[in-house]
Every structure is written in C-alpha cells, then in structure tokens.
C-alpha positions in Angstrom: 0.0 0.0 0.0 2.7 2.7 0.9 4.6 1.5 -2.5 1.8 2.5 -4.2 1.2 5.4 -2.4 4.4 6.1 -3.1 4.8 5.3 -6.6 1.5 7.6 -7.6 3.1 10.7 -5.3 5.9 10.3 -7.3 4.1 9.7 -10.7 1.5 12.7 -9.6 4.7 15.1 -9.2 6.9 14.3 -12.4 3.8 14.8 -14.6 3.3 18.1 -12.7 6.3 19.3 -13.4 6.3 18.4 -17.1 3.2 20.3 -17.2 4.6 23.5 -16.0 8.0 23.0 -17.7 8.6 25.4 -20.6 11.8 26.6 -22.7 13.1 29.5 -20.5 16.0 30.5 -23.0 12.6 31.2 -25.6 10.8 33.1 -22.5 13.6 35.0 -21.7 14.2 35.7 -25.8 11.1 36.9 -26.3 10.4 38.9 -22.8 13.9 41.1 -24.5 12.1 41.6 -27.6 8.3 42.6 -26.2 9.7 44.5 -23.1 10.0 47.6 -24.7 6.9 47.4 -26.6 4.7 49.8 -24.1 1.7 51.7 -25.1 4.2 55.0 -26.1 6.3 52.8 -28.4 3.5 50.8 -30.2 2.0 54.0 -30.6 5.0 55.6 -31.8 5.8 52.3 -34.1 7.4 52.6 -37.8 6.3 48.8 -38.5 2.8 50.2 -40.3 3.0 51.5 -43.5 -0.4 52.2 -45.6 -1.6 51.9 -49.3 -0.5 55.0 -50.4 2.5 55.3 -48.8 3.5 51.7 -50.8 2.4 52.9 -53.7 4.1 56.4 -53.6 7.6 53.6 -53.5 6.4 52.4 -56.5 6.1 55.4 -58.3 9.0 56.8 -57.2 10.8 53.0 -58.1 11.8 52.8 -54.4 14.1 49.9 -53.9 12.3 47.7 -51.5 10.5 44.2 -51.4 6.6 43.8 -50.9 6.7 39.8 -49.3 3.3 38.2 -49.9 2.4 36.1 -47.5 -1.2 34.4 -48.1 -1.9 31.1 -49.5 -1.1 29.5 -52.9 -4.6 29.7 -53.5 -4.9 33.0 -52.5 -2.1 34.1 -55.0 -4.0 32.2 -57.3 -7.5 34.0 -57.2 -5.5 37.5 -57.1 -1.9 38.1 -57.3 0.3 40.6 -57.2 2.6 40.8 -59.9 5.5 43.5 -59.6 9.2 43.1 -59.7 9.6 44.1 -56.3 7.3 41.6 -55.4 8.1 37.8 -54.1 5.2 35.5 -53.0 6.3 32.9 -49.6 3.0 31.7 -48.4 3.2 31.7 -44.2 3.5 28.1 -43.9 6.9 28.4 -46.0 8.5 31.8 -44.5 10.8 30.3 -42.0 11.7 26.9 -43.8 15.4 26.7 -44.6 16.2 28.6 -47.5 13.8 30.9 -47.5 15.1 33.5 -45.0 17.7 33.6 -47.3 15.4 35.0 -50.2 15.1 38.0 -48.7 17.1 41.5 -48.9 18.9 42.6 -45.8 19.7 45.8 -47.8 16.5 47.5 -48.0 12.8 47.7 -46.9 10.4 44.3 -46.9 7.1 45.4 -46.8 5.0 42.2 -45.3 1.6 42.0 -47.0 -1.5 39.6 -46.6 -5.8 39.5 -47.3 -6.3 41.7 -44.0 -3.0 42.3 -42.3 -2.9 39.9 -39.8 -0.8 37.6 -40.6 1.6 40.0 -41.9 2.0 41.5 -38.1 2.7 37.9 -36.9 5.3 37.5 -39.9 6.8 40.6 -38.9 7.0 40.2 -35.2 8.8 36.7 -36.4 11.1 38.5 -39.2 12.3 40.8 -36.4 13.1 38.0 -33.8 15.6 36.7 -36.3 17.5 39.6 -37.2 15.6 41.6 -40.6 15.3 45.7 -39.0 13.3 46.8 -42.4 10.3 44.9 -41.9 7.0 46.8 -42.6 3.3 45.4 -42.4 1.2 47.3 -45.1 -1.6 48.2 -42.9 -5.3 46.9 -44.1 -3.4 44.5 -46.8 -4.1 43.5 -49.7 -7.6 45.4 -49.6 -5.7 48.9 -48.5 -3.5 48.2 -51.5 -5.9 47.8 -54.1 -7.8 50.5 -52.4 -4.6 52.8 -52.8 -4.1 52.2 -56.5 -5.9 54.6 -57.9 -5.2 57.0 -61.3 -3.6 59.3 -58.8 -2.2 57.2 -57.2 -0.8 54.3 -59.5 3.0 54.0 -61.1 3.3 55.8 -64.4 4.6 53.5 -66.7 
C-alpha cells in the first residue's frame, strides 16, 4: 500500500512538473524583444505602412520588397505581380532557405488578405534579425484600395 502510495506521489509530481516545464531561453528571448513594446512605443511604431505610402515607392521605383504572405490559392485567385514583389505563403516563410530569399539591404514590406498575418510574420522576421520589416496596414484590400489613377505607377 505505501509503495503505491508512493509510486503515484511520485508519478503525480513528475507529470506536474512536465506540465509547468517550458523553454526559458525562448521566455527570456522573447520577454527582451516585447519588453519595450509599451503603449508610447507601439504607438509611436514605424512597422505600419499604408496603401498610399506603398504605392508612392512604386512610383517613385523605391528599392524595396513587398513579401506576400497568403496562401497559394490566394495568390492564385488575385496576385500581385511586380518586380519588387516575391510570394512565400506563411506556412513556408521560415523553412530553410527561404530567410535567405530575402534582402537585408532595404525595406520588406509584409503583405497579406487583412494584415494579420503579416503583423505575426513581422513580429517573427524581427526575432531573427531583418530591422526593415514593414506590415502594409489593411493589406491587400488597403493596397488595391490605394491604387488609384492618382495614385498608380506611371509607366
């Protein structure tokens, strides 16, 4: 009886333990990178960028990167097709090689449908070392809503 008691103490204590374990190098990573991020400072943050402002770079043939992020099919049903533009669906963005895709040397404007997923690319783009990362605020839909006649490249 007091081996099994025993026994399921001891079980009841390892599996608590597991439970509550987590990586504490990752905790204390990310805890540097969000600690600064107060209300002032998120406020104050250059990672947005809107339609117009993109689309002012592309008339002005700005040297930067516009990293779509959505789906294959996505990309499919509406794509956007510039040379400043390179397509690595979400799922893809951190495999092996393709971190290595992008430029180190000049902005990389994140895009998606909403802008959601762009901000979680971003946050993730930062954490491994790119400083130009933008999110084009409203995506996709504050993008087409931003090309306009006044607005559009002149060829």
């Amino acid at each position: 009886m007091i081996k099994k008691y025993l026994f399921s103490s001891l079980a009841t204590a390892v599996f608590a333990v597991s439970a509550s374990a987590y990586d504490t190098a990752k905790a204390e990573n990310l805890n540097a990178f969000y600690s600064h991020m107060t209300q002032k400072a998120c406020a104050d943050s250059k990672l947005f960028t809107t339609g117009e402002e993109v689309m002012k770079m592309f008339r002005e043939k700005a040297k930067f990167t516009l990293l779509d992020v959505r789906t294959a099919g996505e990309n499919a049903i509406v794509s956007v097709s510039s040379e400043n533009a390179l397509h690595i669906p979400v799922e893809n963005l951190f495999e092996k090689a393709n971190p290595d895709r992008l430029p180190t040397d000049q902005p990389i404007i994140i895009i998606c449908h909403s802008g959601t997923r762009a901000t979680v690319v971003a946050m993730g783009l930062k954490q491994i070392g790119f400083a130009q990362v933008h999110v084009l605020k409203g995506g996709l839909v504050a993008l087409a809503e931003a090309n306009n006649p006044k607005n559009a490249p002149i060829k």
